[in-house]
Every structure is written in C-alpha cells, then in structure tokens.
N, C-alpha and C positions, 0 to 999 in steps of 0.2 A: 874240408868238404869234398867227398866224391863229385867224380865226373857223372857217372852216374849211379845208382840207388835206387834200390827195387824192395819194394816192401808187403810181406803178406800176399804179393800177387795172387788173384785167382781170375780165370780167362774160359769162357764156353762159345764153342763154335757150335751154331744148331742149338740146340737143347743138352748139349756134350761138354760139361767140364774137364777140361785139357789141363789148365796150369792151374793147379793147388796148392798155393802157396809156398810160392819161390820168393825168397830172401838172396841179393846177391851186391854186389857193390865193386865198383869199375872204377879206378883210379886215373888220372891222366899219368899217359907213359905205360900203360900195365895192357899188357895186353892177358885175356881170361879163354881158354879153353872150353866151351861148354861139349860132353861126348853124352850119350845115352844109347839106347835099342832104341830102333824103330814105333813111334807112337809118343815117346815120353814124353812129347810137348817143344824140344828142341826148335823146329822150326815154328811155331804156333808162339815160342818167345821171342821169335826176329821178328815174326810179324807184329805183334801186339806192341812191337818198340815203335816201330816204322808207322804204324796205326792204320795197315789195312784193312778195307770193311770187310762186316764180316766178323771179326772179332771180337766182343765182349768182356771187355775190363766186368769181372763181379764185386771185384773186393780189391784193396791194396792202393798201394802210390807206387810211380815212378820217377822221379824226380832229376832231370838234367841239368847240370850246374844250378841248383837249387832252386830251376822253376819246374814246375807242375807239369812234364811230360803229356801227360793223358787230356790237358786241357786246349793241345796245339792240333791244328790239320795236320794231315800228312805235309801238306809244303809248309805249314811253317815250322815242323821238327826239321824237312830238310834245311832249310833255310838259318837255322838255328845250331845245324853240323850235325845230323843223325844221317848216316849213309847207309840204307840197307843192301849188301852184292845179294842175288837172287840164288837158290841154286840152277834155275833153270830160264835163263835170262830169255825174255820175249824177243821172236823177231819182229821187225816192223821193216815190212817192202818196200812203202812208200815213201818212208823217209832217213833221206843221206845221212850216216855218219856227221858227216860235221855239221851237216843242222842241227840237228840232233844236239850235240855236243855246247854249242853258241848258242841255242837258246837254253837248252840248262845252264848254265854259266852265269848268261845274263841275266836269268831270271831268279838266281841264288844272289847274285850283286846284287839288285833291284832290289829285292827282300830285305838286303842287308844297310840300303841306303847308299853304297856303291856306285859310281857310275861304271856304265855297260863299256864293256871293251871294244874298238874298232877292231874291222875288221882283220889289218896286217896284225896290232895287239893279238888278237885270239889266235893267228895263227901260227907266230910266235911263239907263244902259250902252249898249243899243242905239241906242233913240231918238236920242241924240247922234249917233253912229258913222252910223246910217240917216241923218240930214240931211247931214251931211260928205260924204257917198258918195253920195249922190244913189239911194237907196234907197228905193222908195215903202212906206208904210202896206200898201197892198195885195200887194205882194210879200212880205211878211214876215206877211201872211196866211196867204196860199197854201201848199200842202203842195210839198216843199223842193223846187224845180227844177222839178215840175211843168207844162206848160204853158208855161214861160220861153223868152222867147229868147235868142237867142244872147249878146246883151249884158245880158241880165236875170241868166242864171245866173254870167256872168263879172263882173259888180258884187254878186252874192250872196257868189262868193267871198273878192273883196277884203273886203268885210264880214265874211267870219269871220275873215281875217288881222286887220284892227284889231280884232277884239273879242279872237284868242289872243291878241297882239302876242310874234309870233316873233322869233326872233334870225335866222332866215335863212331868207328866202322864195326858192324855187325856184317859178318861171312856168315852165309847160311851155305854152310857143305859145298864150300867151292872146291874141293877136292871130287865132286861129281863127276865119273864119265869122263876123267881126266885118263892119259896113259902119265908115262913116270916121267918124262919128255915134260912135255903139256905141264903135269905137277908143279916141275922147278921150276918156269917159267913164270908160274904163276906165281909161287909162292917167293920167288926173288923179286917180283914186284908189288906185292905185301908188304914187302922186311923192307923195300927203298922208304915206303911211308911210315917205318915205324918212327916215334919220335915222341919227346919229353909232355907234349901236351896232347899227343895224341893218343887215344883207348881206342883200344879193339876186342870184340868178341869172336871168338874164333866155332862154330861149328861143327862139330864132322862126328861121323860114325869112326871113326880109325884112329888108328896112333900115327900113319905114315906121314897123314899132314904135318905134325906136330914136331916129324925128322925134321922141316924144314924151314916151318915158320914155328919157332920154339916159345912153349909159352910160359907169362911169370906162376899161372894156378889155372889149374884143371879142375872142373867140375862135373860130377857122375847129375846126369838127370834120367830120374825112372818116373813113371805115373804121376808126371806131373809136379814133381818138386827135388830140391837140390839134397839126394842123400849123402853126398860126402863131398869134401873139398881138398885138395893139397896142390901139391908141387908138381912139376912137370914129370915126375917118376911116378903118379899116379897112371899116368895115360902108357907107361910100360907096364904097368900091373893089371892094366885093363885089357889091352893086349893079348895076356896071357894067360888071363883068368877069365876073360868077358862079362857080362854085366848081369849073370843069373843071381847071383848073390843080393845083387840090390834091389830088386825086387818085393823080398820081405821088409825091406826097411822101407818103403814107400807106402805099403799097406797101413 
C-alpha cells in the first residue's frame, strides 16, 4: 500500500479547473519531485493535499495510508502526518515563536491521544531540533515569522516539520526568494528528516533544488496533469530543454 495515492484528481478554484486528472503515488521513504511552468496546477496540488478552502475536489480520490484524504479537516490530515511548508510563509506579530511552536505540538499529541509535553519536555524538544537545523536562540525569540527573512522563515518551517515529524511532507517551492546561502541551509534540513517511513513531495520551478535535496522521481506537470514521469535525470533534461514541449501532450 502506498503512503499516498492520488487518483483521476480533478480540482477548480472559482469556476477554473486547475487539476485535470493527476494520477501519482508517494511511497514511504521516496521522496517525488513534482516541476512544471507556472500555472500547471503545481501549488493548487499541495493545496488540495493540506485541504485549503477554497479548493474544489471535482472528481478523484486521495487516499493516505489507505483512509480517505478528502473526507478529513485540515487538522485532522495534520494530525494524521500531512505537513504542508508554504511557499510564502505568513507572518504573525502577535504571536511568539514558541508559542506558536507548543501549542502545535500539543495540539498534534492531543489529536493523536498523546499527552501534552511539559514545559522543560518541549524545551528540550526544541532546543535539540534548533541546533540540528541551524535555528538561532533569537529566531525562536521573535514573534512567528516576523521580520524573517526569506531563509529565516523557510528554516522556521522545517523546524516545525521535525518537531510534528509528519508521514508526508509536501514543499511547495521552498527554493523561493532563497539566495544559494539560504538554499543549502534549507535543503540540509530537508535531507536531516529524510527517512524509511517518511514521503516527501518536493515542488519547484528549477532543477537547482533538486542539486540538493535529490530526488527517487520527477514529475513534468503542464495544464493540470502529470505528462511525464522518470528519474532524477529528468529534472536535467528540464533544465536544458524547459517545459514547451509538454504543453502539447497536456492538451
């Protein structure tokens, strides 16, 4: 049984069919490249994992360790190990970093039957996860996102992925508004969570992510569905040929 399993998808935002049936399937331990041009549906398929509103299942299944995806809230997919990273992560002024932090935690335990970690517990917890990840004292000061930049707020997030530790990380184009600095940062704290049970889908417009956090298959998505599939030497061929060719085959 796949981790996860996507079938026939179709997805309209407005009165706008975006996902036209995407077929794809996410193994635990595999992590999957999804690359397209702008429009194809790419982020419109992290969303419709993570079940923001908004978004309009038409047709299809998704099936997460073989329950029924599209039948959960957004918190009970989280609560169940679906972790969306954003590309463009919200700030929030008024609330601290580690509140922030401890009551997602606790609120993923609770869901899970868990009890809630004390307070030195969660600090603990952090503190670990913050040196691994290369997360400062003072970033986990700061009120959430705040003032961050671009690689400040995209290492906040892998930091909350190791502290939920999800079954199946969707990156929606964290290679965003990164410099090459910023990138490896990020992407060495990607590759710390890779692991046998854990699936990831990887995002991005580019091949350069893919120098870093390297993937087991790549997937071309045009207008809305998956024209082609292979190996991590797909996202070199994309590279250097770019994505006009698939175009026709999406029509």
């Amino acid at each position: 049984m796949a981790l996860l399993e996507i079938e026939n998808l179709h997805a309209t935002v407005g009165d706008k069919e975006i996902l036209r049936g995407i077929d794809l399937k996410v193994g635990e331990g595999e992590i999957h490249a999804i690359m397209g041009p702008n429009g194809s549906g790419k982020s419109t398929l992290a969303y419709v994992l993570a079940g923001r509103e908004g978004y309009e299942v038409t047709a299809g299944t998704i099936r997460f360790r073989g329950d029924n995806l599209l039948e959960m809230e957004p918190d009970e997919r989280a609560a169940a190990g679906v972790f969306l990273a954003f590309q463009y992560p919200v700030e929030i002024p008024g609330v601290a970093t580690m509140t922030f932090l401890k009551a997602a935690l606790n609120a993923q335990r609770k869901a899970r039957g868990e009890a809630e970690l004390s307070t030195p517990d969660f600090m603990r917890k952090v503190k670990g996860a913050a040196e691994r990840l290369n997360v400062t004292q003072d970033m986990l000061r700061r009120p959430l996102n705040a003032g961050f930049s671009g690689g400040e707020k995209k290492r906040n997030e892998i930091l909350q992925m190791a502290l939920l530790e999800p079954s199946l990380c969707v990156l929606d184009e964290t290679d965003s508004g990164l410099d090459i600095d910023a990138l490896r940062l990020v992407a060495d704290g990607v590759n710390q969570l890779r692991s046998p049970e854990r699936g990831m889908l990887v995002i991005t417009h580019y091949q350069r992510l893919l120098e870093y956090i390297v993937p087991d298959f790549v997937h071309v998505l045009s207008a809305g569905k998956v024209v082609r599939s292979g190996g991590k030497e797909l996202a070199l061929e994309l590279e250097a040929r770019g994505y006009a060719e698939f175009a026709a085959d999406a029509a």
